[in-house]
ROFIVEX-515565 format. One record per residue (C-alpha): residue in three letters; chain; x, y, z. Coordinates in steps of 0.5 Angstrom, whole numbers, plus 2048, in hexadecimal, padded with zeros to 3 digits. Example, Ala and Ser with C-alpha at 12.3 -4.5 7.8 and 13.67 -1.06 7.14 Angstrom:
! ROFIVEX-515565
 residu chaine  c1  c2  c3
    Ala      A 819 7F7 810
    Ser      A 81B 7FE 80E
END
This chain:
! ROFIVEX-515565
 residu chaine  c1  c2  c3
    Unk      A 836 78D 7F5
    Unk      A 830 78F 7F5
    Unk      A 82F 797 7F2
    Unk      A 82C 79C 7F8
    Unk      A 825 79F 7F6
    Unk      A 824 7A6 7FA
    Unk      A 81E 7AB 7FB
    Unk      A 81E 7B2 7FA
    Unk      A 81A 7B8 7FB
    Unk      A 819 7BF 7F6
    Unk      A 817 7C4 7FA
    Unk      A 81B 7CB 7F9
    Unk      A 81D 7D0 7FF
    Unk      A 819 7D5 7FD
    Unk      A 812 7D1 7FD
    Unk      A 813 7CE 805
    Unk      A 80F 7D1 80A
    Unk      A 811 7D6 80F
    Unk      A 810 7DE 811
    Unk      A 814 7E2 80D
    Unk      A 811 7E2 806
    Unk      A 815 7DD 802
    Unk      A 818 7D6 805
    Unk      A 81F 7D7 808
    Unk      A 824 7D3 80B
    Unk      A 822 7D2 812
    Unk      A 81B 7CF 80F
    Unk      A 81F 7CB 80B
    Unk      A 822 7C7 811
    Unk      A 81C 7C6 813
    Unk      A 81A 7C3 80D
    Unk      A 820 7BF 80C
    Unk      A 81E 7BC 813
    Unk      A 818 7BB 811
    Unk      A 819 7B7 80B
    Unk      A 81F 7B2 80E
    Unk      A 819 7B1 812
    Unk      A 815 7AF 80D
    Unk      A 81A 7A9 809
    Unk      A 81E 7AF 804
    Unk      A 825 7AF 803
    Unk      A 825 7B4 7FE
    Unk      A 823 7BA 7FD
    Unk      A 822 7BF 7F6
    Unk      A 823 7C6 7F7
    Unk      A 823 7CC 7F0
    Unk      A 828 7D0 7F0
    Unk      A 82A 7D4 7F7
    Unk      A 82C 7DB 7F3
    Unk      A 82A 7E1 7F4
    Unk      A 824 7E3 7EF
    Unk      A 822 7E8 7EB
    Unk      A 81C 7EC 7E6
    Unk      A 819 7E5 7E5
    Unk      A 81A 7E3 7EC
    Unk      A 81E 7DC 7E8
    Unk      A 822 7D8 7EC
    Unk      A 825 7D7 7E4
    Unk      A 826 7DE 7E4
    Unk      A 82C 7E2 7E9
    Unk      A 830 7E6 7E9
    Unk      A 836 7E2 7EB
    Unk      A 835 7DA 7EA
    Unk      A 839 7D9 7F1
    Unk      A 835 7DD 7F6
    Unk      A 831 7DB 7FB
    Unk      A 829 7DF 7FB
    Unk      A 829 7E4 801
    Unk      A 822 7E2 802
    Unk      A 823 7DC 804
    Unk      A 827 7DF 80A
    Unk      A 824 7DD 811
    Unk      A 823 7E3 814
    Unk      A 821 7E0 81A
    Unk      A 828 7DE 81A
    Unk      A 82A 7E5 819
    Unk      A 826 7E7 820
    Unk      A 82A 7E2 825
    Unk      A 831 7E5 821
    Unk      A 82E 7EB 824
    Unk      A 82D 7EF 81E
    Unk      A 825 7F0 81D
    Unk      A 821 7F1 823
    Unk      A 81A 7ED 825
    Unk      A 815 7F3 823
    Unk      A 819 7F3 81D
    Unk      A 818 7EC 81B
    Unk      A 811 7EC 81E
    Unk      A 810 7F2 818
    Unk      A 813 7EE 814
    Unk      A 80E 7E8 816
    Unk      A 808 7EC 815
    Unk      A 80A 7EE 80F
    Unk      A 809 7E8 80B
    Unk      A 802 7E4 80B
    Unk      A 801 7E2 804
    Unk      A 802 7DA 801
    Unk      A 806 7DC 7FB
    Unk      A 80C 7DF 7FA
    Unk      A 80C 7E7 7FA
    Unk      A 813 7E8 7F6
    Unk      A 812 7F0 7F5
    Unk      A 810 7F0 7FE
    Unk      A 816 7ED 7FF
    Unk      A 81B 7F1 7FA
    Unk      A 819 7F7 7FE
    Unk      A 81A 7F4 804
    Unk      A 81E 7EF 805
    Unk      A 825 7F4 803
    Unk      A 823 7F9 807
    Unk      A 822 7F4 80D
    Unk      A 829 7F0 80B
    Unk      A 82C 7F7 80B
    Unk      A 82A 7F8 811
    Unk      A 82D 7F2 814
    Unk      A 834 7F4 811
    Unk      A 833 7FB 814
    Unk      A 835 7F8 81B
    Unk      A 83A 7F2 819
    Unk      A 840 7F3 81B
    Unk      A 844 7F5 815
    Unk      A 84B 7F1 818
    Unk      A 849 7EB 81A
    Unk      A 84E 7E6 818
    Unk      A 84A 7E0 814
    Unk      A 846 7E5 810
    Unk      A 84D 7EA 80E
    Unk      A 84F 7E3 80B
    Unk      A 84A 7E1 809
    Unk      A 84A 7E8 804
    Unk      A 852 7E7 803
    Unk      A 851 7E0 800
    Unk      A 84D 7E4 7FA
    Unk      A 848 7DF 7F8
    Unk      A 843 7E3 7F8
    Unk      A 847 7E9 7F6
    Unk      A 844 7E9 7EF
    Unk      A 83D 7E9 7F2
    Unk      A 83D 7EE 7F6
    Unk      A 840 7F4 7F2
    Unk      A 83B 7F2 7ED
    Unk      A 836 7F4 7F2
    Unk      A 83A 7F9 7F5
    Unk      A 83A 7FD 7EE
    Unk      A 833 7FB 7EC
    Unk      A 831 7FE 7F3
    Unk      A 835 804 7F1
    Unk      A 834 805 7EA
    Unk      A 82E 800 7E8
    Unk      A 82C 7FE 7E2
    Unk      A 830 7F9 7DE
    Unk      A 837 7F8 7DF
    Unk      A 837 7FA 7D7
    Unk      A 834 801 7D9
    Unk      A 83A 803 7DD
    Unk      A 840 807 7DC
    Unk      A 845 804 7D8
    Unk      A 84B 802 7DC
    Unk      A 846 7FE 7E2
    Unk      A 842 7FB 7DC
    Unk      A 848 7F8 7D9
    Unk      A 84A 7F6 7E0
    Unk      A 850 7FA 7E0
    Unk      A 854 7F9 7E6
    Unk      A 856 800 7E7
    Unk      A 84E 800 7E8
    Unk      A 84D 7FA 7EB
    Unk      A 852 7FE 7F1
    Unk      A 84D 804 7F1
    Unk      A 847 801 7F1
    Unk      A 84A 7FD 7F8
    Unk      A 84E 803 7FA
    Unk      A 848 808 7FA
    Unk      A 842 804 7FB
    Unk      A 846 800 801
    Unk      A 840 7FF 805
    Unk      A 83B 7FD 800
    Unk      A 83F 7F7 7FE
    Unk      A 841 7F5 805
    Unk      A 839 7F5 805
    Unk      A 838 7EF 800
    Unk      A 83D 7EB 802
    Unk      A 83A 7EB 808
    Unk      A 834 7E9 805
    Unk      A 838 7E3 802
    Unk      A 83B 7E2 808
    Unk      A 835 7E1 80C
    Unk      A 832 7DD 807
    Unk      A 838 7D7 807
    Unk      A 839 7D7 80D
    Unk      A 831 7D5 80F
    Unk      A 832 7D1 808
    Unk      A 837 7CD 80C
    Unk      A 833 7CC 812
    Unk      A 82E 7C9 80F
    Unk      A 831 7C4 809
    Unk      A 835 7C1 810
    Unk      A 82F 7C1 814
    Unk      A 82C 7BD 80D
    Unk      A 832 7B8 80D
    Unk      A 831 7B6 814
    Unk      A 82B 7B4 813
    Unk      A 82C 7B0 80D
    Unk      A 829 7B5 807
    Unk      A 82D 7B7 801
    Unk      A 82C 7BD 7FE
    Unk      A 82B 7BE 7F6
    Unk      A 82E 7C5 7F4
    Unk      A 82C 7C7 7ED
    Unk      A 831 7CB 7E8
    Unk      A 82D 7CF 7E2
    Unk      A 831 7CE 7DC
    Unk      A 831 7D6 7DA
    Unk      A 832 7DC 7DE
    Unk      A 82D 7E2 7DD
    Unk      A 831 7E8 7D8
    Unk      A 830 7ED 7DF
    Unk      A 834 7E9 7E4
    Unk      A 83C 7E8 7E6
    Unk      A 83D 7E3 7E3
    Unk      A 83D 7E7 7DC
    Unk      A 83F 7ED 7DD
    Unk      A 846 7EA 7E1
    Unk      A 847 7E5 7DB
    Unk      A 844 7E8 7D5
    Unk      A 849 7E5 7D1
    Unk      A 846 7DE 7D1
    Unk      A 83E 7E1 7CF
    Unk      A 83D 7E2 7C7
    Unk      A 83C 7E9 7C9
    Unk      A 83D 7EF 7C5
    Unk      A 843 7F4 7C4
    Unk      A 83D 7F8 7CA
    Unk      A 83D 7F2 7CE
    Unk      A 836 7F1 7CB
    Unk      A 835 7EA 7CA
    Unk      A 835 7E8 7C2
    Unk      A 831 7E1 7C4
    Unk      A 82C 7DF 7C9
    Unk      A 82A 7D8 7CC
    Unk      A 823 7D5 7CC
    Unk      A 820 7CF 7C8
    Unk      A 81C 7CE 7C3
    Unk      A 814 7CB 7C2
    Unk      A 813 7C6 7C7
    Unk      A 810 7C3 7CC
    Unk      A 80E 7C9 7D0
    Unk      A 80D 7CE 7CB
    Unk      A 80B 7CF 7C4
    Unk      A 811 7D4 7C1
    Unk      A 816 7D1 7C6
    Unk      A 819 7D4 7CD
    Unk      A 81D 7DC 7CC
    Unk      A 821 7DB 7D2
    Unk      A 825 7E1 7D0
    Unk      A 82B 7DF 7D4
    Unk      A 832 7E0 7CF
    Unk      A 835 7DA 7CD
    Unk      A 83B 7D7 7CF
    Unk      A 842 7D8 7CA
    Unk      A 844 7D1 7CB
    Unk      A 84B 7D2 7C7
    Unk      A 84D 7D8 7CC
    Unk      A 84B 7D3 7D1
    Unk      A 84F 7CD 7CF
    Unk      A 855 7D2 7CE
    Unk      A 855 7D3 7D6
    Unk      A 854 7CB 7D6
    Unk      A 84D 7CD 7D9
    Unk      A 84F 7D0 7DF
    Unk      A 84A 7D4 7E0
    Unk      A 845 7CE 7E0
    Unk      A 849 7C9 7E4
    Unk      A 849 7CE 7EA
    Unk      A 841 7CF 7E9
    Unk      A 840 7C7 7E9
    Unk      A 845 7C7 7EF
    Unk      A 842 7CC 7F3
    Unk      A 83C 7C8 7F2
    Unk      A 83E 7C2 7F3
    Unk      A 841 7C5 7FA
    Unk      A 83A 7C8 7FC
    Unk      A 836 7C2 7FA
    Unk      A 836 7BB 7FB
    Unk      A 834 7BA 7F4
    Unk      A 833 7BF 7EE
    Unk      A 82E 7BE 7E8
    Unk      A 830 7C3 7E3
    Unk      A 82A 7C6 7DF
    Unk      A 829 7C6 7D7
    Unk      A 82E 7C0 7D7
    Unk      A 82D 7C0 7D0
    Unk      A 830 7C7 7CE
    Unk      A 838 7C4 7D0
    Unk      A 838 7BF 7CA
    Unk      A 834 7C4 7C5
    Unk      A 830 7CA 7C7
    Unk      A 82B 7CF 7C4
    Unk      A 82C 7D6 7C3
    Unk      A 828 7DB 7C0
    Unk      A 82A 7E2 7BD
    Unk      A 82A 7E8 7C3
    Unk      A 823 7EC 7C1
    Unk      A 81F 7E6 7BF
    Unk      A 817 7E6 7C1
    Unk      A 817 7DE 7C2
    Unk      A 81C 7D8 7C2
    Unk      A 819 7D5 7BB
    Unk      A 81F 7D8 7B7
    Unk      A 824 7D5 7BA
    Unk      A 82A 7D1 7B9
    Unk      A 82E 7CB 7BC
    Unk      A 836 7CC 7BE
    Unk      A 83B 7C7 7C0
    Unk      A 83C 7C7 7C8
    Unk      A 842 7C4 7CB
    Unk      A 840 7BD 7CC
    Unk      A 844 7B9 7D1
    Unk      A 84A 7BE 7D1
    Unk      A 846 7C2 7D6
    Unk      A 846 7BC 7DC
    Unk      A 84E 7BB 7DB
    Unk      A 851 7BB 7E2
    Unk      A 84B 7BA 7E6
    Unk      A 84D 7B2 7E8
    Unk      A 849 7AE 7ED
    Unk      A 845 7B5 7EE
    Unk      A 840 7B3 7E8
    Unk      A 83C 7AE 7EB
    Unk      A 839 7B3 7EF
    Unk      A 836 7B7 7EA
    Unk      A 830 7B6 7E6
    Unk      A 82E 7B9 7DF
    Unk      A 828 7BC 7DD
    Unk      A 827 7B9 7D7
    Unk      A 820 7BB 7D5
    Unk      A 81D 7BF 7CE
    Unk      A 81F 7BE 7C8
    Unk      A 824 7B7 7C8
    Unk      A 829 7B4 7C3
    Unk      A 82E 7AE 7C2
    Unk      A 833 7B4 7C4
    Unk      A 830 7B5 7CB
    Unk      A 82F 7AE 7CC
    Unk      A 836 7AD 7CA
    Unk      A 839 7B2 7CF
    Unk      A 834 7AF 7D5
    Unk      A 837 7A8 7D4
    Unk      A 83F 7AB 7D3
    Unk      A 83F 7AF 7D9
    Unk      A 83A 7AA 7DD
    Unk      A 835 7AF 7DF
    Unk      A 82E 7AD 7E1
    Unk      A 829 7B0 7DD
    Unk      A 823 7B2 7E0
    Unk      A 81B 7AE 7DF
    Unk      A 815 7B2 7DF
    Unk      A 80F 7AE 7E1
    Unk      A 80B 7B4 7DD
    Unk      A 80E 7B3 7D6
    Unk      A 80B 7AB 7D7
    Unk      A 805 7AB 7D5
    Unk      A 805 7AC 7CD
    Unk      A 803 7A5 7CB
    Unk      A 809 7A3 7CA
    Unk      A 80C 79D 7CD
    Unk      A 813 79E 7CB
    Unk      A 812 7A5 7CF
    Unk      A 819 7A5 7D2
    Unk      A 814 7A8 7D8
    Unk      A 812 7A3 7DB
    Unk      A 813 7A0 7E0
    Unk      A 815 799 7DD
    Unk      A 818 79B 7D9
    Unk      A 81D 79F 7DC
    Unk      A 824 79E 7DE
    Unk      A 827 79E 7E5
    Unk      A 82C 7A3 7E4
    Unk      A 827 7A8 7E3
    Unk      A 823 7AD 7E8
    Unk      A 81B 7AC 7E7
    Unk      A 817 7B2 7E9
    Unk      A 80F 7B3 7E9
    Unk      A 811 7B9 7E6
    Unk      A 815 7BF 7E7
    Unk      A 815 7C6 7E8
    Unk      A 813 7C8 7E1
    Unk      A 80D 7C3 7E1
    Unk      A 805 7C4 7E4
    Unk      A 804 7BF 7E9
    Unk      A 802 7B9 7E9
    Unk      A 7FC 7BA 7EC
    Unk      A 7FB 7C1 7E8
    Unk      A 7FC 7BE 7E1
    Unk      A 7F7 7B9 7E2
    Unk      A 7F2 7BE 7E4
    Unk      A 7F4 7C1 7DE
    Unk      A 7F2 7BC 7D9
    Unk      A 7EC 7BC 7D4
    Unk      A 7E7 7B6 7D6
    Unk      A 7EA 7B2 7D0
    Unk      A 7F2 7B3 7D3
    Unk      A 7F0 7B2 7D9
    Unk      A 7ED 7AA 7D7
    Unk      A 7F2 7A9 7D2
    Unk      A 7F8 7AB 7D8
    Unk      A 7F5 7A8 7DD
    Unk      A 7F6 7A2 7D9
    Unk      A 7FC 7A2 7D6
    Unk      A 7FD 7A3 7DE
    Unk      A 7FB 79E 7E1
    Unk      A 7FE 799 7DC
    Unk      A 804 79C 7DE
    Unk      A 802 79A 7E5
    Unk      A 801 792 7E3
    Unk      A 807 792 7DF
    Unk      A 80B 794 7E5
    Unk      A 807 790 7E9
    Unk      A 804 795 7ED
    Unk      A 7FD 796 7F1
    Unk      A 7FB 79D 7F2
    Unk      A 7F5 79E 7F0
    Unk      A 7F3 7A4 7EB
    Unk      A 7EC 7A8 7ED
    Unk      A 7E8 7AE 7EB
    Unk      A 7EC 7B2 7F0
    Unk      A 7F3 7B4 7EC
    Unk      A 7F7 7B3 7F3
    Unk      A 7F7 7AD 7F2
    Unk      A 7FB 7AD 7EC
    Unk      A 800 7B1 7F0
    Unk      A 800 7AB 7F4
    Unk      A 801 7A7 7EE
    Unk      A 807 7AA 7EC
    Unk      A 80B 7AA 7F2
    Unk      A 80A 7A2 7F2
    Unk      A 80C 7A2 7EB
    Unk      A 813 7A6 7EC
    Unk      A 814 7A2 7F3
    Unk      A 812 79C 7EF
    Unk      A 818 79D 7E9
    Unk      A 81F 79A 7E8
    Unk      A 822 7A2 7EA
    Unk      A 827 7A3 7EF
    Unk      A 824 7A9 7F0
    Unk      A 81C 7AB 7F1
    Unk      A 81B 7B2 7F2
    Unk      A 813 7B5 7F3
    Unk      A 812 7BC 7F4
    Unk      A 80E 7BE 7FA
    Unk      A 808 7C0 7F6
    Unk      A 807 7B9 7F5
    Unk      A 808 7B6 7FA
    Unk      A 803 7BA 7FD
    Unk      A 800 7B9 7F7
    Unk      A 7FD 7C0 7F5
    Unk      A 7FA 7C3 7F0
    Unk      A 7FD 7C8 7EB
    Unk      A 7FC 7CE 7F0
    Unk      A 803 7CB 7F2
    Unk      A 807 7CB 7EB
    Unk      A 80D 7CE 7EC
    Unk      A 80F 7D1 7E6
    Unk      A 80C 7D2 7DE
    Unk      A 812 7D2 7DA
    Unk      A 811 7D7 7D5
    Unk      A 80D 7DB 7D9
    Unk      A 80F 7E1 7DD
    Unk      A 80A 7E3 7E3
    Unk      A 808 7DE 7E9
    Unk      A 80E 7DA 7E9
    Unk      A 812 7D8 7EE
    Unk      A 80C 7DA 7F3
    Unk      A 80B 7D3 7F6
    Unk      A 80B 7D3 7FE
    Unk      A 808 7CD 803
    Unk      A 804 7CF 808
    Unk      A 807 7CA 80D
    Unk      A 80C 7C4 80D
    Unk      A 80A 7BE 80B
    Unk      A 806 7BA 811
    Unk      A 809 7B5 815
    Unk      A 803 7B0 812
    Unk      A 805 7B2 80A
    Unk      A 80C 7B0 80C
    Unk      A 80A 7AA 810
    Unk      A 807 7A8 809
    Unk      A 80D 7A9 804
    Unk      A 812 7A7 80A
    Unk      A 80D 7A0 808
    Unk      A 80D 7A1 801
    Unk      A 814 7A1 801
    Unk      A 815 79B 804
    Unk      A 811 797 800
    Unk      A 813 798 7FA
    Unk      A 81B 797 7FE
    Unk      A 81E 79E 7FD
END
């Protein structure tokens, strides 16, 4: 029988078209129709949580929440809690092409309060939705943080260390307020529904993405201390990151408190098997971020300048994955940094595809498991991802001698996959390379970011790892145009996705 070979497109919500600031919801319907329309059965989001200082979908302050700015608020209207001239203000407000994240922080709470000021308290589906508690962590941790501020470690002992004597006070006391960010979550799930429905229904899948770590400041850690390396004042003793690669010359310093893998294994990993149900439950398929951190992570001591003095730790390998059945094949790993026999070992027992990038190809080596023919079908095959330059960008970038040898060792890719795109002083035509290579490949899956497809330049790059301003600010000035789809629509075809 032969293998199914799909196409995905990577675009968050945060970077779509509309009239509020950020891409949300009711943008992204639109968008999802536009790429069924265009021959794609799958596509690519990051993380859809709440974010933070940084503005990072890496970074929240509960791994399970939904981004209160991602709401439409157009849909809040025909609830009838905010009003046209409200909207039309709001409208008005937002003229930019990037992202203004400090704006909409400002903003967007007191618009969303707002709403909350004229919703009815005792509708039924909303009491059930708070009664079933899967959002309670979130929203006393918000409640406090809106009462309180700071960190969760800055506050009074008892609702610090999670008391359950002031748990009840703080909910007790502070009724309203954490009924507000409920209904924030509420909201958020409810359109979130809405539209992976309406994507099923026209044959799209979605991709979820779950980060490995949490950050220290969330719900996550100041409700489950105990399976952190925290101190005695639950402040983390060890913290995430890797070391020199790729990206950065003195490694990444996430700062995200690591896990104490022997806590978990000791609640058979509970904790974990919840978040990747959940997962599994929001999405049709989930790719689990920094995959290499499960067999052996990183880890740095807490106060470090930079990530070179770190050390390598057992994780819990396969064990993590037990239980998890049929539902496996539904999840991708993110495989890409610093690889070994025990990653490799642990893609092929789990079973996981692995991810291609395109952009790591083209080091002169032949046997580069990058390229395109050398790939295997169980794999996914990207251009690039989020943390990259475009294709279009980095080619631009080159110095006279790289581009020459790049453009090279690209073409004799193209004759090896026995393609016929031709390479021109104008970078797009790399960017349109690049698609024809991952449509070319043996992989099950190729996924294209947007910015290639659209073939920009890097003022489309969506993130610098390493660095902390101007990411995450990317926004499409409009959809994708009928004759681009009709184009990959056609591109698909051809190479029989």
């Amino acid at each position: 029988m032969k293998t199914a070979r799909n196409t995905g497109v990577l675009c968050h919500i945060s970077s779509l078209p509309g009239k509020y600031g950020i891409g949300n919801l009711r943008d992204a319907a639109r968008f999802a129709r536009k790429l069924s329309s265009g021959g794609v059965t799958h596509w690519q989001i990051l993380p859809l949580v709440q974010t933070g200082y940084g503005d990072s979908p890496y970074q929240s302050v509960s791994c399970t929440s939904g981004n209160p700015y991602f709401i439409d608020l157009d849909g809040l209207g025909k609830m009838g809690l905010l009003k046209k001239r409200e909207l039309k203000t709001l409208r008005d407000r937002y003229k930019g092409t990037k992202i203004d994240y400090g704006a909409l922080y400002e903003e967007r709470y007191q618009t969303l309060r707002l709403a909350f000021s004229r919703y009815p308290f005792d509708d039924e589906d909303f009491r059930l939705f708070v009664k079933k508690g899967e959002f309670e962590d979130y929203a006393l941790f918000m409640t406090a943080k809106t009462v309180y501020g700071g960190s969760f470690c800055d506050w009074d002992e008892p609702l610090k260390r999670h008391t359950t004597e002031a748990i009840e006070q703080l909910r007790t006391e502070h009724h309203e307020e954490y009924l507000f960010w409920q209904f924030v979550q509420y909201i958020f799930w409810s359109q979130w529904e809405e539209l992976h429905k309406g994507c099923l229904s026209a044959g799209l899948k979605i991709i979820g993405d779950i980060p490995l770590y949490v950050a220290y400041d969330s719900a996550d850690v100041w409700a489950h201390p105990k399976l952190f390396k925290l101190d005695d004042d639950l402040k983390p003793k060890k913290i995430a990151g890797v070391p020199p690669d790729y990206f950065s010359a003195k490694g990444q310093l996430w700062g995200n408190p690591v896990y104490d893998w022997e806590a978990h294994e000791k609640e058979g990993y509970s904790w974990w098997h919840a978040r990747i149900e959940a997962a599994l439950a929001t999405y049709d398929l989930v790719r689990i971020d920094h995959f290499r951190g499960i067999d052996r992570y990183y880890e740095i001591t807490f106060g470090e300048e930079d990530a070179t003095c770190g050390e390598w730790q057992e994780g819990p390998k396969e064990k993590l994955f037990a239980g998890l059945g049929g539902k496996r094949k539904n999840i991708i790993a993110e495989d890409l940094g610093t690889i070994d026999d025990g990653v490799r070992e642990l893609l092929q027992k789990t079973g996981f595809p692995g991810m291609k990038v395109l952009l790591f190809a083209f080091d002169g080596d032949p046997t580069n498991q990058y390229l395109p023919h050398n790939q295997p079908e169980n794999c996914v095959c990207y251009t690039g991802t989020h943390d990259n330059d475009t294709v279009a960008g980095y080619t631009r970038a080159l110095s006279a001698e790289e581009y020459i040898l790049f453009r090279s060792r690209v073409a004799a890719e193209l004759k090896a996959c026995s393609l016929e795109v031709p390479l021109t002083n104008d970078p797009r035509s790399f960017a349109t390379a690049f698609l024809a290579m991952a449509l070319r490949s043996k992989a099950r899956l190729a996924v294209l970011p947007i910015q290639d497809v659209l073939a920009l330049d890097n003022a489309g790059r969506m993130n610098v790892p390493g660095t902390c301003e101007g990411n995450w600010q990317f926004r499409l000035t409009r959809l994708p145009s009928g004759q681009l789809l009709h184009r990959l629509k056609k591109m698909i075809k051809i190479y029989r996705r």
